[in-house]
N, C-alpha and C positions, 0 to 999 in steps of 0.2 A: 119669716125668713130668719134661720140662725145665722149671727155675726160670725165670719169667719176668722180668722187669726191678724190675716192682715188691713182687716175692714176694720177699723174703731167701731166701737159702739155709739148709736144714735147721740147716748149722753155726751161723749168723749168730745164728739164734733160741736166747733162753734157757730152759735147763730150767726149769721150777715153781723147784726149789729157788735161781733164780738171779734172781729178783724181789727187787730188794732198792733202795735210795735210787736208785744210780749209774743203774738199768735205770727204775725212775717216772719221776726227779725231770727229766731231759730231755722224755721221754714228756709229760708236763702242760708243761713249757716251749713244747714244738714247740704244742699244741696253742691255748696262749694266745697265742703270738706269730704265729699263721698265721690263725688262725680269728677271734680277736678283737683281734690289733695289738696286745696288748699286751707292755711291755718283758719281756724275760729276768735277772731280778734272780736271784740269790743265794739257796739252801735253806738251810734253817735245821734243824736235825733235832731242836733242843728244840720243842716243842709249846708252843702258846701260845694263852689263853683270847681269842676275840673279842666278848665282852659276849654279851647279854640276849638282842638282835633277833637272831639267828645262824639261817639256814637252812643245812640239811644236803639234797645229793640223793646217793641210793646207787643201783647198780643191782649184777647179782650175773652173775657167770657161772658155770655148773654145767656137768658132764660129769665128763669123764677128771681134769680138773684144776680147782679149784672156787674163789671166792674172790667176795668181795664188798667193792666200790670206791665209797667213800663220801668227799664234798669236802663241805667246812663254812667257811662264810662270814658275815660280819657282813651284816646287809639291806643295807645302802647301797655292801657291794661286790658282791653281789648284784645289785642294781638298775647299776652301772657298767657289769657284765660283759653287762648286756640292752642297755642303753646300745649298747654296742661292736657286740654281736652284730647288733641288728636296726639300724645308724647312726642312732639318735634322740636329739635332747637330754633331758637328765633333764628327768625332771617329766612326758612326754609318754605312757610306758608304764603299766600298771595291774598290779596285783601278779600276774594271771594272767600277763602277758608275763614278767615276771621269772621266775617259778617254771618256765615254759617253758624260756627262757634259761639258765637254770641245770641244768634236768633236763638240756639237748641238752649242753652239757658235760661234767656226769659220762658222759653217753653213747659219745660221743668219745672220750674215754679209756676206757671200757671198752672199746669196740669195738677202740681200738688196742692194748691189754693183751691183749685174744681174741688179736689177729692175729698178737701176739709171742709166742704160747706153742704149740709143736707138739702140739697134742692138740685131740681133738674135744671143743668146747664148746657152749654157746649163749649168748646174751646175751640180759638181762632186761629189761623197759621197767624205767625208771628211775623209781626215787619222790622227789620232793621236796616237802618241809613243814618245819616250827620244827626247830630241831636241840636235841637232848636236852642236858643239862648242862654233860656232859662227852664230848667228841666225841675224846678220846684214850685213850679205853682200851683197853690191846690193839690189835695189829697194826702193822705196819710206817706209820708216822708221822710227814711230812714238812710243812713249814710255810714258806710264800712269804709277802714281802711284795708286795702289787697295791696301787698307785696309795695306799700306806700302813695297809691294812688285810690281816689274816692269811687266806693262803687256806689251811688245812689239807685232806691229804690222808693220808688214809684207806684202808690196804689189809690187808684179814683171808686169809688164803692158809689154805685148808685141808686 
């Protein structure tokens, strides 16, 4: 089969074991600066708590190569990033928009996480609700500042 323009070539693509900050933390970059306009700030690779109101969306990819990609947000960056997505001023959306908002993100990058790994996968519909505690346990764990709130990311590789 010839590589098409938008297919990487086999080389290009990383193996499973080569999922690591350098291969995400672009990855979730491209996908906030195209999709929702926002700036390309700087990773942080200590993890960092965003208070109480914090939603989490995860969704999972299973096959050859397995892993589950979970982003954790404070509500009110939450609610920016629906903002951004659907062009509405705050105040105008209802927390179903938001929770929308936010599952089609984790989506997004998992979808582009699928498409960067040489193996037959699938991808999951994405869940989002409250986010538990502690959203850094375990797993490769990167942390953005957005518009001054922490967008934590989340990736379990099994």
């Amino acid at each position: 089969m010839t590589p098409s323009i938008i297919d990487p070539l086999p080389s290009e693509r990383p193996s499973d074991a080569e999922i690591g900050p350098e291969t995400l933390a672009p990855m979730v970059q491209d996908v906030l600066a195209t999709m929702l306009e926002l700036p390309r700030l700087a990773w942080d690779a200590s993890p960092e708590s965003g208070g109480r109101d914090q939603l989490m969306a995860a969704i999972r990819i299973a096959g050859n190569w397995s892993a589950t990609l979970q982003i954790y947000a404070p509500e009110k960056l939450a609610r920016h990033i629906a903002c951004a997505m659907f062009a509405q001023a705050p105040g105008v959306l209802d927390d179903e928009d938001v929770l929308d908002a936010f599952g089609e993100v984790v989506n997004v990058i998992g979808g582009n996480l699928k498409g960067m790994i040489d193996q037959d996968c699938t991808l999951s519909l994405p869940c989002v609700g409250p986010a538990q505690p502690d959203p850094t346990s375990g797993g490769l764990t990167i942390v953005q500042d957005v518009c001054g709130a922490p967008l934590t990311i989340v990736l379990f590789q099994e």
